[in-house]
LUMRO-408579 format. One record per residue (C-alpha): x, y, z. Coordinates in nm, 2 decimals, always signed. Example, Ala and Ser with C-alpha at 12.3 -4.5 7.8 and 13.67 -1.06 7.14 Angstrom:
<nodes>
NODE,+1.23,-0.45,+0.78
NODE,+1.37,-0.11,+0.71
</nodes>
This chain:
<nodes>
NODE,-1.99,+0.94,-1.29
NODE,-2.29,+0.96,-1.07
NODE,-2.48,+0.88,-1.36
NODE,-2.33,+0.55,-1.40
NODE,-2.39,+0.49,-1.00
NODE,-2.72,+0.27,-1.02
NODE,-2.50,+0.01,-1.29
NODE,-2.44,-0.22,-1.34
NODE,-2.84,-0.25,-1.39
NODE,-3.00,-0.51,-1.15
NODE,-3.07,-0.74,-1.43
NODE,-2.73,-0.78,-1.52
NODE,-2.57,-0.76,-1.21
NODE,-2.78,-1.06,-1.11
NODE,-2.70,-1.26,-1.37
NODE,-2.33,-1.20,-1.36
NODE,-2.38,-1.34,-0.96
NODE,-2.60,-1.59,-1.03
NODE,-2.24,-1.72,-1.29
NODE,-2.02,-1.68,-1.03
NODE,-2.22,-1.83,-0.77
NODE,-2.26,-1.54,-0.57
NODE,-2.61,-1.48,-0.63
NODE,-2.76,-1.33,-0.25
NODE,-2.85,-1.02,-0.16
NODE,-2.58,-0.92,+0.04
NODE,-2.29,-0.95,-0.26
NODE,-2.55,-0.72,-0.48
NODE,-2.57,-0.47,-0.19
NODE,-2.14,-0.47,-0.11
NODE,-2.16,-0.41,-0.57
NODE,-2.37,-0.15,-0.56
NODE,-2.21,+0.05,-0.26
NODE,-1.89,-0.01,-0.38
NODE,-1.99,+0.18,-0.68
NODE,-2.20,+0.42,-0.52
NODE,-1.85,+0.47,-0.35
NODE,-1.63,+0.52,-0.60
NODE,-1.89,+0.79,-0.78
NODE,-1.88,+1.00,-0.46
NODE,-1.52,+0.95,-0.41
NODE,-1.47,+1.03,-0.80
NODE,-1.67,+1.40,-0.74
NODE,-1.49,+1.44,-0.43
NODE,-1.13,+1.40,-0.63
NODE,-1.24,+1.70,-0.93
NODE,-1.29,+1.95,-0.62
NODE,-0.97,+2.22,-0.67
NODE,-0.95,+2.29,-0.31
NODE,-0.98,+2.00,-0.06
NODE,-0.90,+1.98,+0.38
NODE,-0.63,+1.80,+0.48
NODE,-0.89,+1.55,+0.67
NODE,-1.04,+1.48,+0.37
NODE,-0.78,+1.40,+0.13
NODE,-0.67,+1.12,+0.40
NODE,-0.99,+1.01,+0.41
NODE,-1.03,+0.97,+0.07
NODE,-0.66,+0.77,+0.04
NODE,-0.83,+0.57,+0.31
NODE,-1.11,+0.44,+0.10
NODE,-0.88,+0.42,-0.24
NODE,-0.61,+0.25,-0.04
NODE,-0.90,+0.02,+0.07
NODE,-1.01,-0.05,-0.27
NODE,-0.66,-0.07,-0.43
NODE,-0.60,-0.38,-0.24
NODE,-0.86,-0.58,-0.43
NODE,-0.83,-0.37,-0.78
NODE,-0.46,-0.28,-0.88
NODE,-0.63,+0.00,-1.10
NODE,-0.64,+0.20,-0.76
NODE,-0.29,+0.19,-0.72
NODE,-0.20,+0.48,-0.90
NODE,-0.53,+0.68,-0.72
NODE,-0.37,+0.63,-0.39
NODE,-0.04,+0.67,-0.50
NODE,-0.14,+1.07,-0.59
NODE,-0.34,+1.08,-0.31
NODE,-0.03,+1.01,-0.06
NODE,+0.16,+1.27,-0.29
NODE,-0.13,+1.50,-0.24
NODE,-0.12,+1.47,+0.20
NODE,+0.21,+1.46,+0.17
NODE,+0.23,+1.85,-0.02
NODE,+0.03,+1.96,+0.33
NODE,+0.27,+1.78,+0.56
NODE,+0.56,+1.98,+0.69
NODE,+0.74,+1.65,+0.78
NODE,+0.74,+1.51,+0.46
NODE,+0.85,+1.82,+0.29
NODE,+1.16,+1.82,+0.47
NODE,+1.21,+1.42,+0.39
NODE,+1.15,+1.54,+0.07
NODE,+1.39,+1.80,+0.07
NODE,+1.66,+1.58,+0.23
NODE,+1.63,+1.28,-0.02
NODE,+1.54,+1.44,-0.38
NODE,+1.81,+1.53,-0.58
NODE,+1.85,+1.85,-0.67
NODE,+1.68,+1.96,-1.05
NODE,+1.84,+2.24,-1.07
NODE,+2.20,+2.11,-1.02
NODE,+2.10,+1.83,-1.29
NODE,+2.00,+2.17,-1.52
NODE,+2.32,+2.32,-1.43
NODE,+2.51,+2.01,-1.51
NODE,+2.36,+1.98,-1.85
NODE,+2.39,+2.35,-1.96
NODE,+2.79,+2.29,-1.87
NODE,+2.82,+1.96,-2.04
NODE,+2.70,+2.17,-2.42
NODE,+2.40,+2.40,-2.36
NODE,+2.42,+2.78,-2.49
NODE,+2.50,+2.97,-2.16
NODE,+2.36,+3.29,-2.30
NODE,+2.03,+3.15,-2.27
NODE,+1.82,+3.16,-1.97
NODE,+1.79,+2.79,-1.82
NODE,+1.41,+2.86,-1.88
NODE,+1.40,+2.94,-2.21
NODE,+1.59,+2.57,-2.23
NODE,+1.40,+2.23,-2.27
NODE,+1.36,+2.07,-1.95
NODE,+1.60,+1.74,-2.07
NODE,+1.49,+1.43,-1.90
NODE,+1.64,+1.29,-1.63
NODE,+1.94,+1.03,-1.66
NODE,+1.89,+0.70,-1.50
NODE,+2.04,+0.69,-1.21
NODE,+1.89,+1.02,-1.09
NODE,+1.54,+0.90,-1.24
NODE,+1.56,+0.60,-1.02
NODE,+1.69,+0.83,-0.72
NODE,+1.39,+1.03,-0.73
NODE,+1.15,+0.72,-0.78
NODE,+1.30,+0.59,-0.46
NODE,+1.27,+0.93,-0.25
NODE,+0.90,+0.95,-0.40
NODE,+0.86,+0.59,-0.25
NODE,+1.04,+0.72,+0.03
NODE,+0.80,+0.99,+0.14
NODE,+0.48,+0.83,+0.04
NODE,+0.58,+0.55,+0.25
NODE,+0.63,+0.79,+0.54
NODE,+0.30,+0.98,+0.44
NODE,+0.11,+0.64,+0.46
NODE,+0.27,+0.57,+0.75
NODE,+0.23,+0.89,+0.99
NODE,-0.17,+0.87,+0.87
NODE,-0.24,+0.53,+0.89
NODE,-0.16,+0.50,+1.33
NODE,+0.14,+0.34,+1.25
NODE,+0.37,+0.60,+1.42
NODE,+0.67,+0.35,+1.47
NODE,+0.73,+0.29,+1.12
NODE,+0.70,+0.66,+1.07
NODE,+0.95,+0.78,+1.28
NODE,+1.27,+0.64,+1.12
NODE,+1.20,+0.79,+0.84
NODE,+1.14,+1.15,+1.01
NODE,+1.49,+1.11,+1.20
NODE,+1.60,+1.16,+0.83
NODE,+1.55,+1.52,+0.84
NODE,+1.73,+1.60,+1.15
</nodes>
């Protein structure tokens, strides 16, 4: 990625200003450090092990960029779900509004499943729809609170962390 920092080349970045009408030095500056951004920010992601501080930073600036690119989206959508692993509060939100799996794996293994087979030795079956949207909500849920709790805005947070008591 950090070979593709210094592009687009200046001669095509000016000429893709100069159509839009954007054509100053400033706009060519905000391109390139955008990019120069999203190259660190890119390197930063592929580490395995990561600070807490770090990964919010980093949803900071994606969340940041996801506002003018939609592509982000999903970027800051993992990176919530990654703060949110570290978080003891949203853990327990998790806990209290994700249905249980294994309960859906027992069901299934009732409803026809050999039960002399060992529930890993089973395909995982997908989930039926109203427990798939279930789980999309509570994943909503906590990133919402995750987003929240690191963002300063503590009072939207704390509704959602009475949940757990």
């Amino acid at each position: 990625m950090r070979a593709l920092a210094g592009y687009p080349p200046p001669p095509v970045l000016d000429r893709s200003l100069e159509r839009a009408g954007e054509q100053d030095e400033a706009t060519a500056d905000l391109v390139l450090s955008t990019g120069l951004r999203i190259a660190e920010l890119t390197d930063r992601m592929k580490r395995a092990s990561r600070l807490h501080a770090e990964l919010i930073e980093d949803w900071h600036t994606v969340e940041s960029l996801a506002a003018g690119v939609p592509a982000f989206r999903q970027t800051a959508d993992w990176l919530l779900d990654q703060i949110a692993l570290r978080n003891a509060h949203a853990q327990q939100l998790r806990a209290v509004l994700e249905p249980d799996i294994t309960d859906y794996l027992r069901d299934r293994r009732a409803d026809g499943a050999p039960l002399g087979l060992p529930a890993s030795a089973l395909p995982v079956p997908a989930l039926d729809a109203p427990r798939a949207a279930h789980l999309a909500q509570a994943r909503d849920t906590v990133r919402a609170y995750t987003a929240a709790a690191h963002s300063g805005r503590e009072p939207e947070a704390q509704p959602l962390q009475r949940l757990t008591r």
